[in-house]
Phi, psi and omega in degrees: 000125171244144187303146170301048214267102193345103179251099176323123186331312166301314191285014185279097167296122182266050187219152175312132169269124179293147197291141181276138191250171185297345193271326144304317164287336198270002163274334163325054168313178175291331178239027152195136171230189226248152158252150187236137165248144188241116194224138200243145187206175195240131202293009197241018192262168177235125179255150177251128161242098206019084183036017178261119169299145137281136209242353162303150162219163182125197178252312157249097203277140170231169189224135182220126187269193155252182196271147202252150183277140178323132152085026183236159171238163208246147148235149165231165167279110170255161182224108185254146188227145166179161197254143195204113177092332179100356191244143194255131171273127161263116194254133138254159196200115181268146171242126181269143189232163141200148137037093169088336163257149164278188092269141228227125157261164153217101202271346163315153172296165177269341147320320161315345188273130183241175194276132145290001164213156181325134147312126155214130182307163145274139176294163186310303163339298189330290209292334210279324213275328186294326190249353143313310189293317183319319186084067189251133170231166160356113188053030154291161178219136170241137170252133182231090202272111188114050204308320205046235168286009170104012207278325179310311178302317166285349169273309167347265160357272171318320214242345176258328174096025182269150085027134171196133192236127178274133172201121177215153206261016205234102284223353234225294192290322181284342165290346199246326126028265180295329162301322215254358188258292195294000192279333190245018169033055176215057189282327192282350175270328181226129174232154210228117163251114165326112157169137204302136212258012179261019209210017197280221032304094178290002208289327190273342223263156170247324173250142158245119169248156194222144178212035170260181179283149194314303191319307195272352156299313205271353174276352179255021181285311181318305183287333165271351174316288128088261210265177185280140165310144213065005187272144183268170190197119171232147202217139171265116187068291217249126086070178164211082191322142153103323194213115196299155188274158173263304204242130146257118173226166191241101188241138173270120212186132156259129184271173201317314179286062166017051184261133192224120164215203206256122161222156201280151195210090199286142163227144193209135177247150194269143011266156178263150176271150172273148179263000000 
């Protein structure tokens, strides 16, 4: 078992991180690498690190250590202030760190949250062939993170007869969500939440479905990791750097505006092989 250990505030790069050149990896080894923290703030905030100002500003400030030995966890205490209201809000956060991995906070209200991606529905095609690769059957439970009108989850319902659960941060979708659950008479099966979906406990869901951009598959990786052996993840177009695909397969669909092309449809079983 290994111990937690105190990683002093200096060696911590308080700066946006820049793409690491090649010349930067070769400090890198096999048995130390560099940990990164990524922190969602509110942009007027002073973030604190065991009692050291940051000099960062904006809504997402990063961190880069220099490399750390492999298999040990690391904490810092953080502390974020800012004023909302005339009144000053505080957040505190012990933060775990390691080796190679990132770790992502998000200390914003949840009003404050915004969609990290564009909306674009999946065509239907999409969705029916993403929870066929899944294998989804009888006492499956689905998650569909980023929901959007809701289709996954209600085809799920309808067409498996499963528990389907929707969550998305964007107050639009999730309205159009629940219209689109009562439109399709299937409220005793699917429920639909306002919420940030990095901030989730996946533990119950047996299928994951997904419709982000690569960066934000490996920021839900801590978290689909997870999930119980054998649960699927399907991800529409986009990869998940770091963890090998089971299946790739390729459906041709026209989407709403009447475009019609080939799009990718990734499936990964937990535990994933790594690449």
């Amino acid at each position: 078992m290994h111990r937690t250990l105190r990683l002093p505030f200096a060696v911590l790069a308080c700066l946006a991180l820049a793409p690491w050149t090649s010349a930067q990896a070769t400090q890198y080894t096999a048995t130390q690498k560099p940990a990164t923290i990524r922190v969602y703030v509110p942009a007027n905030a002073q973030i604190v690190f065991d009692g050291y100002k940051t000099g960062q500003t904006g809504v997402l400030r990063r961190f880069q250590s220099p490399p750390l030995p492999l298999g040990q966890k690391f904490t810092y205490d953080m502390k974020a202030t800012w004023k909302a209201n005339g009144k000053e809000v505080v957040q505190e956060k012990k933060l775990y760190v390691q080796a190679g991995q990132e770790t992502t906070v998000d200390l914003r209200p949840e009003d404050d949250k915004t969609p990290d991606v564009i909306y674009v529905p999946t065509p239907q095609e999409v969705v029916d062939k993403m929870l066929e690769l899944a294998d989804v059957k009888k006492g499956d439970v689905v998650y569909d993170l980023g929901c959007g009108d809701g289709r996954i989850v209600v085809t799920a319902a309808k067409k498996y007869k499963v528990k389907a659960y929707g969550y998305d941060i964007d107050p639009q979708r999730v309205k159009e969500s629940l219209e689109n659950v009562k439109k399709n008479k299937v409220e005793e099966l699917v429920t639909i939440k306002k919420q940030d979906i990095f901030t989730l406990d996946l533990k119950e869901a047996n299928v994951v479905t997904l419709y982000l951009l690569p960066e934000l598959n490996v920021r839900l990786m801590p978290q689909l990791e997870k999930l119980k052996p054998g649960s699927r993840i399907v991800s529409h177009d986009f990869d998940m750097r770091g963890a090998k695909p089971k299946k790739t397969v390729r459906v041709e669909a026209t989407d709403e505006r009447g475009n019609k092309r080939e799009h990718t449809i990734y499936l990964w079983e937990v535990p994933w092989e790594k690449e």
